[in-house]
KEKOLNU-947698 format. One record per residue (C-alpha): x, y, z; residue in three letters; residue number from 1. Coordinates in nm, 3 decimals. Example, Ala and Ser with C-alpha at 12.3 -4.5 7.8 and 13.67 -1.06 7.14 Angstrom:
2
<X=1.230; Y=-0.450; Z=0.780; aa=ala; i=1>
<X=1.367; Y=-0.106; Z=0.714; aa=ser; i=2>
***
This chain:
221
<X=2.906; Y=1.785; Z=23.463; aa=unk; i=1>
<X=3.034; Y=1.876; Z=23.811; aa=unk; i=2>
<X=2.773; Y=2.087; Z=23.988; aa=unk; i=3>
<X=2.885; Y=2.393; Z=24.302; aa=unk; i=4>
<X=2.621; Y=2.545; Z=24.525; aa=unk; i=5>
<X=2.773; Y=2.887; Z=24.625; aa=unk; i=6>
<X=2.849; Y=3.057; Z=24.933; aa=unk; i=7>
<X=2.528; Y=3.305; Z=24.866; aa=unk; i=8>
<X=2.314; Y=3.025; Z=24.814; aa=unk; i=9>
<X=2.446; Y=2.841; Z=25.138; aa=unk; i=10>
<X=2.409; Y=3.159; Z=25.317; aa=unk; i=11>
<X=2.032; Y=3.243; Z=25.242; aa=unk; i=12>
<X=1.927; Y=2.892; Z=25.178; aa=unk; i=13>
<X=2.117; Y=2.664; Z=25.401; aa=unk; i=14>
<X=1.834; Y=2.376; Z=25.311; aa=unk; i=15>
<X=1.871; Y=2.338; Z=24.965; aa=unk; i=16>
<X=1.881; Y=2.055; Z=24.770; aa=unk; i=17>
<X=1.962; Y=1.980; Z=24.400; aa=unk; i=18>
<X=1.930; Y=1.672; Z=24.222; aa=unk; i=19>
<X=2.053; Y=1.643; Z=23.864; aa=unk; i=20>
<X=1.957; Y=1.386; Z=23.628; aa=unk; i=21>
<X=2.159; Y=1.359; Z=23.309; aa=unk; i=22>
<X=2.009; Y=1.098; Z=23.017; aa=unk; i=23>
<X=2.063; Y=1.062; Z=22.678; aa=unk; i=24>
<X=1.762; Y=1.013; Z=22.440; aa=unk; i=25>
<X=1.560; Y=1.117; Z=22.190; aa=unk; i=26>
<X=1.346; Y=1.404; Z=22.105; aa=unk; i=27>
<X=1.042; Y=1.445; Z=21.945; aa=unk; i=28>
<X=0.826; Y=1.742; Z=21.809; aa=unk; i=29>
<X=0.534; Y=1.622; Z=21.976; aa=unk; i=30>
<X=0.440; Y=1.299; Z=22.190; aa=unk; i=31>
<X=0.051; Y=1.230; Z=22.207; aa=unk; i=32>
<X=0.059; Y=1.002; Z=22.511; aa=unk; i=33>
<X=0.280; Y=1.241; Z=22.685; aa=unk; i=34>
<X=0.010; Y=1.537; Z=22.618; aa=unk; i=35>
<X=-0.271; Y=1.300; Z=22.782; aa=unk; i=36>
<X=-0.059; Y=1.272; Z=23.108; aa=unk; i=37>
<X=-0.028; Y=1.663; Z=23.097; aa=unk; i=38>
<X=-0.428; Y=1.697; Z=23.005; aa=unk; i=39>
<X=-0.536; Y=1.445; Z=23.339; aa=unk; i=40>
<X=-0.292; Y=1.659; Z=23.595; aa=unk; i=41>
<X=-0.438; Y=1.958; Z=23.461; aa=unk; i=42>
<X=-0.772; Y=1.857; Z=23.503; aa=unk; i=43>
<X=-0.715; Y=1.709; Z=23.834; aa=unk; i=44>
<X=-0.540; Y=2.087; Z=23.956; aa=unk; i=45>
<X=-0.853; Y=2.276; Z=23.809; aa=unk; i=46>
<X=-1.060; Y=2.035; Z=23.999; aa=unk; i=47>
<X=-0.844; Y=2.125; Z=24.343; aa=unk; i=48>
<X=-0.647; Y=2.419; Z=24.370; aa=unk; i=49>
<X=-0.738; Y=2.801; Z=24.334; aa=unk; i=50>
<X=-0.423; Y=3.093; Z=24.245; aa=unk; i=51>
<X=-0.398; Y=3.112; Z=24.563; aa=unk; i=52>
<X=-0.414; Y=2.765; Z=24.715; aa=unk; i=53>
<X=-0.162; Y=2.679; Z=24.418; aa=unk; i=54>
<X=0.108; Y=2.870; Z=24.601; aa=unk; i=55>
<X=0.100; Y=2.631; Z=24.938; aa=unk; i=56>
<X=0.246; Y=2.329; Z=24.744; aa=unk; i=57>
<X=0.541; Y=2.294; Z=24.907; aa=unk; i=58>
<X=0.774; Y=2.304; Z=24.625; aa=unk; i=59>
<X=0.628; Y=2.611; Z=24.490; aa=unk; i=60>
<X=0.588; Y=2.795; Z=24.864; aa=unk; i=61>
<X=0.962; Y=2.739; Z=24.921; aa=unk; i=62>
<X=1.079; Y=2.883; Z=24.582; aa=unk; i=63>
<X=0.899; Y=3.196; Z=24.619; aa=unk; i=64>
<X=1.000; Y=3.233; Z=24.986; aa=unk; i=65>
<X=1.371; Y=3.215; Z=24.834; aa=unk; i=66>
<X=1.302; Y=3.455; Z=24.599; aa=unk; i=67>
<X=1.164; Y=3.701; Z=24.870; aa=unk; i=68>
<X=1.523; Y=3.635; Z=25.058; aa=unk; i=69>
<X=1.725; Y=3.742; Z=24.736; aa=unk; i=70>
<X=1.551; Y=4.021; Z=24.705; aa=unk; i=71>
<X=1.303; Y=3.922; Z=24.409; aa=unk; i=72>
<X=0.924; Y=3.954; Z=24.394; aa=unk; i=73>
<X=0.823; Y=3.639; Z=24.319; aa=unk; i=74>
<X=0.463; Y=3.761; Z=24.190; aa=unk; i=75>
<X=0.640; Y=3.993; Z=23.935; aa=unk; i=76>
<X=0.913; Y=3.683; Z=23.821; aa=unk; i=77>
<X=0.737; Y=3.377; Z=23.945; aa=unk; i=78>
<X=0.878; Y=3.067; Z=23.925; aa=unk; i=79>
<X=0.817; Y=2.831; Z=23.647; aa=unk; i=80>
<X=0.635; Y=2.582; Z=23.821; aa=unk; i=81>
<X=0.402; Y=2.851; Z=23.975; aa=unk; i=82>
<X=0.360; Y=3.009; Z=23.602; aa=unk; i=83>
<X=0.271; Y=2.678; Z=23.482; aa=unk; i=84>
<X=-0.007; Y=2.558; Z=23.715; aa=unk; i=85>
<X=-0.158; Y=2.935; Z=23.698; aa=unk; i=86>
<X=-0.181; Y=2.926; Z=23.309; aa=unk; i=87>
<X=-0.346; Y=2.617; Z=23.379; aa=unk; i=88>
<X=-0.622; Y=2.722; Z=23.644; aa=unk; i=89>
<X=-0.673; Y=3.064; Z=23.380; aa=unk; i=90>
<X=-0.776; Y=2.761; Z=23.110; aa=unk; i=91>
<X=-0.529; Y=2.881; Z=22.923; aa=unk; i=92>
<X=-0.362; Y=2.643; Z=22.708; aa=unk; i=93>
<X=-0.002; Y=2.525; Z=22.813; aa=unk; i=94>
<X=0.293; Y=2.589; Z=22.580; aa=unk; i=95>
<X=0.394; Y=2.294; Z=22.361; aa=unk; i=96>
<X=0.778; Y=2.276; Z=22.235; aa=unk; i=97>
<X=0.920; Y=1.968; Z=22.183; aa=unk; i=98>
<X=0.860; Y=1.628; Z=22.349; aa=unk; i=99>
<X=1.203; Y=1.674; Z=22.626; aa=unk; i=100>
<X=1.075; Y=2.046; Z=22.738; aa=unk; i=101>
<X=0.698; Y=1.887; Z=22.735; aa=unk; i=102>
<X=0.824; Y=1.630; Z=22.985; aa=unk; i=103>
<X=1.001; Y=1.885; Z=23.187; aa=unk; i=104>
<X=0.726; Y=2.128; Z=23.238; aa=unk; i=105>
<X=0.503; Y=1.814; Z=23.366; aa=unk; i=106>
<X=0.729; Y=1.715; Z=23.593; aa=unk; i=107>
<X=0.741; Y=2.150; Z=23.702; aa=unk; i=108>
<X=0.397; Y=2.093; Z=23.759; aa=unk; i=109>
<X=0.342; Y=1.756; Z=23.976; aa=unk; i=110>
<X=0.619; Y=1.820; Z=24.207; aa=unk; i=111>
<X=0.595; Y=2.197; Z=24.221; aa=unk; i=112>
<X=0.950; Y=2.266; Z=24.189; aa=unk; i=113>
<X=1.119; Y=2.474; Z=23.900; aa=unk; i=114>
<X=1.334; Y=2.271; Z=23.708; aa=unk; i=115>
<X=1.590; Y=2.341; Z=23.479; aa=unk; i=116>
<X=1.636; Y=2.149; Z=23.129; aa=unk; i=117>
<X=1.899; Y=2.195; Z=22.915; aa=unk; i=118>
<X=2.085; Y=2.040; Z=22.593; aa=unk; i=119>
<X=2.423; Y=1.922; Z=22.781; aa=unk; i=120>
<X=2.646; Y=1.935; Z=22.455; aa=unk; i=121>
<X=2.587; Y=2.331; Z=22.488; aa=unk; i=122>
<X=2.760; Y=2.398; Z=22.789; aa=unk; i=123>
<X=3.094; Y=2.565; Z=22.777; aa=unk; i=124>
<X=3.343; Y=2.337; Z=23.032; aa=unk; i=125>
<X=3.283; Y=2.096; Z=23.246; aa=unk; i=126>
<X=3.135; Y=2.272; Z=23.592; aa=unk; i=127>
<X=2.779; Y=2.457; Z=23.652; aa=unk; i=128>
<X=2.797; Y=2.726; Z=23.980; aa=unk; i=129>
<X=2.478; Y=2.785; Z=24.149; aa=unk; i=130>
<X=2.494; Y=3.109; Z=24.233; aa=unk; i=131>
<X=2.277; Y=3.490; Z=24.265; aa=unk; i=132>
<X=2.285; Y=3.734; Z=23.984; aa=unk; i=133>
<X=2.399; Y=4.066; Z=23.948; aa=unk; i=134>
<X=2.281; Y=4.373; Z=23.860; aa=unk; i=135>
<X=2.317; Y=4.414; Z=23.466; aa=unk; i=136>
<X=2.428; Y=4.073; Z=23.385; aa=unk; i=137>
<X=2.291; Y=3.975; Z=23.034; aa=unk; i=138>
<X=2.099; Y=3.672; Z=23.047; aa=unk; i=139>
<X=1.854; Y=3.593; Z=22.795; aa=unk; i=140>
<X=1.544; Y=3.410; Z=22.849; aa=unk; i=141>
<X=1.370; Y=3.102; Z=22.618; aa=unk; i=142>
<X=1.110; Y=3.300; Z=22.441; aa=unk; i=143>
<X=1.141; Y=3.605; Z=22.681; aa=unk; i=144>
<X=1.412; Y=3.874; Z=22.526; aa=unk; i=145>
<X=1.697; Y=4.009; Z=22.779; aa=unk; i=146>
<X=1.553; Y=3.974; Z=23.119; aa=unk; i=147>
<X=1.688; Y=4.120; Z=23.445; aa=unk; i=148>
<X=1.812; Y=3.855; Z=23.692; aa=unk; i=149>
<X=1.963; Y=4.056; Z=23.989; aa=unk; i=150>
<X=1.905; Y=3.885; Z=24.326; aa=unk; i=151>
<X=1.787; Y=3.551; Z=24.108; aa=unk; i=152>
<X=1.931; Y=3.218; Z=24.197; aa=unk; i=153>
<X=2.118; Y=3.150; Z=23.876; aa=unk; i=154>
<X=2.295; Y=2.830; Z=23.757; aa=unk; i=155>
<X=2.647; Y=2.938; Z=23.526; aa=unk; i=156>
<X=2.870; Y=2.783; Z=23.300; aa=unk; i=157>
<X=3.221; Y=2.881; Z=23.213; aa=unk; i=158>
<X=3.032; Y=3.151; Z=22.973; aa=unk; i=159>
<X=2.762; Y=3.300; Z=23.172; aa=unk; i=160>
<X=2.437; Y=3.213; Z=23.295; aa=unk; i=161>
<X=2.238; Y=2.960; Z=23.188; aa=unk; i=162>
<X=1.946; Y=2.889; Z=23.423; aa=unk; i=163>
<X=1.704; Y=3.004; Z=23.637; aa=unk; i=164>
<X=1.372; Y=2.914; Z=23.831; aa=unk; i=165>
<X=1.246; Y=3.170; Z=23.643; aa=unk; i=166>
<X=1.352; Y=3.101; Z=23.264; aa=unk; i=167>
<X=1.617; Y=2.866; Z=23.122; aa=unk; i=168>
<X=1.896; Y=3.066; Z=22.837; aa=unk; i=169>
<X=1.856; Y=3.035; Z=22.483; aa=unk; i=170>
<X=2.197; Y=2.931; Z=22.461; aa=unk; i=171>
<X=2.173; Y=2.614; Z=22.636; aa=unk; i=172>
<X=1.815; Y=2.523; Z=22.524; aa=unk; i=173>
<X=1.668; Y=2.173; Z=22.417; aa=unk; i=174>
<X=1.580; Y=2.139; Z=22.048; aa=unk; i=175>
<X=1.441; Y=1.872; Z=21.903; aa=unk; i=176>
<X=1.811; Y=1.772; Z=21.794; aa=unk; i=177>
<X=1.879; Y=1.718; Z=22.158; aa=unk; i=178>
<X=2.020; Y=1.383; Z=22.235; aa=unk; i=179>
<X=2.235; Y=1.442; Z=22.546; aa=unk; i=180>
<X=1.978; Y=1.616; Z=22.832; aa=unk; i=181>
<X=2.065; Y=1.768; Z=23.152; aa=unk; i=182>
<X=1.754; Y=1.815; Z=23.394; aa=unk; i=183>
<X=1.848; Y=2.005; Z=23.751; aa=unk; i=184>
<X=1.585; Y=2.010; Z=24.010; aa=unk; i=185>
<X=1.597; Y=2.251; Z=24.273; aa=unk; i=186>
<X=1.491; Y=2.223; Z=24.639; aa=unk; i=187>
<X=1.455; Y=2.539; Z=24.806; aa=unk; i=188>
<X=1.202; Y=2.312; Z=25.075; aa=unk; i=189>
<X=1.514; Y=2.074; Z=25.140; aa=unk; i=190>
<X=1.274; Y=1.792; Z=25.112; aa=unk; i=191>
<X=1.553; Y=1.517; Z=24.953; aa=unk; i=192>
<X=1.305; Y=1.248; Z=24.977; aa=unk; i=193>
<X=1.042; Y=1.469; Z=24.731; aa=unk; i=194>
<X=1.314; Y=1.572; Z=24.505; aa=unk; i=195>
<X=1.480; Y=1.223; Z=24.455; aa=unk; i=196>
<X=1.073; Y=1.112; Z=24.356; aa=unk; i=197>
<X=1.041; Y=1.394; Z=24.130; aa=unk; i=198>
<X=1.398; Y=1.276; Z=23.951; aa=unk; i=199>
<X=1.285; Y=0.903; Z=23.932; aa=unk; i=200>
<X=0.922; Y=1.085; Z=23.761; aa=unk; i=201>
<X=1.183; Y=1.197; Z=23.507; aa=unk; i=202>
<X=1.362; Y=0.906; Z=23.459; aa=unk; i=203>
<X=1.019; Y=0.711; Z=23.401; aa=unk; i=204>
<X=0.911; Y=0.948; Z=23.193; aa=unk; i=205>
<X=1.202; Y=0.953; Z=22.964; aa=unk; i=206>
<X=1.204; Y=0.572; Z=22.958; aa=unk; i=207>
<X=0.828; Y=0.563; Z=22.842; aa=unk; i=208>
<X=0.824; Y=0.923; Z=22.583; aa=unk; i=209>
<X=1.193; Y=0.896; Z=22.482; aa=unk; i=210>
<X=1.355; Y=0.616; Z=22.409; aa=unk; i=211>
<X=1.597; Y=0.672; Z=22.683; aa=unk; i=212>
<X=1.713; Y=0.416; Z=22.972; aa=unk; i=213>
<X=1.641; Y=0.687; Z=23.216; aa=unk; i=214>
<X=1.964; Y=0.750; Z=23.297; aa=unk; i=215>
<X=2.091; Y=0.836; Z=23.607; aa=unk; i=216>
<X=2.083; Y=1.119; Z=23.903; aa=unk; i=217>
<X=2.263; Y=1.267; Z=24.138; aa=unk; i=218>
<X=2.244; Y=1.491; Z=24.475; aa=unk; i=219>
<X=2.398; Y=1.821; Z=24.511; aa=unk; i=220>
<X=2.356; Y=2.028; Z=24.837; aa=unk; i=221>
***
């Protein structure tokens, strides 16, 4: 899958930095050694950050700075990784899906960057644009109905959008039949050296949860 970074992205965030890693494996409906990995990083966040502290990790700081230069209020659609680590300080109980979007959302959450995770035999073509949506483009959200994603950094295929920092598409999400996984990472801070760590987390943690070599990644700027 050949990966573009747009003009508009370029323009308002001339520091990004993507890295893609792109595995095959297999799922699971549930992993319990993966949930005890998730369980300790909770526990260590409740012990150290506050709502508010949460939003000065890096990862997390730059994303909703990004959204503030597209035009989006980041406390009304926050970024995943921010929604995560809240639910978490609120004790509420994180969502559990499937043992690929599990791994995802733990990675979200110890690098503080949104990432993106999607079945890769669901794409239509062969190229993903990372671009800005438009007013009263139909994108529907995992678990979230039709959602508006004007002024939202969006990732699209040759049919439409398919991810954002905010929520990944139903069309493109991982099931438990997934075997071919796309996982984009996106670094609105720039920081290649923390985004290349966070894809080898992924790699380590498919290795260990998913019967997968790891695969391999790639940088896209």
């Amino acid at each position: 899958m050949r990966i573009v970074v747009s003009s508009e992205i370029e323009t308002i965030c001339p520091q990004f930095v993507g890295v893609a890693v792109e595995a095959y494996c297999v799922n699971t409906d549930y992993c319990a050694e993966l949930w005890q990995e998730i369980e300790i990083l909770a526990m260590r966040y409740k012990a150290t950050l506050t709502p508010d502290t949460l939003k000065l990790i890096p990862g997390i700081e730059a994303t909703r700075r990004a959204y503030r230069a597209f035009g989006k209020d980041p406390s009304r659609y926050r970024p995943a990784a921010e929604a995560l680590v809240r639910r978490t300080l609120k004790n509420k109980p994180l969502y559990q899906v499937n043992t690929l979007v599990d791994l995802i959302n733990l990675a979200s959450m110890a690098f503080g960057y949104s990432i993106g995770g999607f079945d890769a035999d669901r794409f239509v073509g062969d190229t993903l644009t990372l671009g800005v949506g438009r007013a009263g483009e139909p994108y529907e959200g995992i678990g979230r109905g039709m959602i508006n994603i004007e002024g939202l950094p969006v990732y699209r295929d040759a049919d439409g959008g398919v991810g954002t920092p905010t929520s990944d598409h139903e069309r493109t999400k991982i099931l438990t039949t997934t075997t071919h996984l796309l996982v984009l990472i996106n670094g609105y801070d720039g920081d290649e050296k923390n985004v290349v760590e966070n894809a080898e987390y992924i790699q380590r943690l498919l290795r260990q949860y998913c019967q997968s070599d790891g695969g391999s990644y790639s940088i896209y700027r």
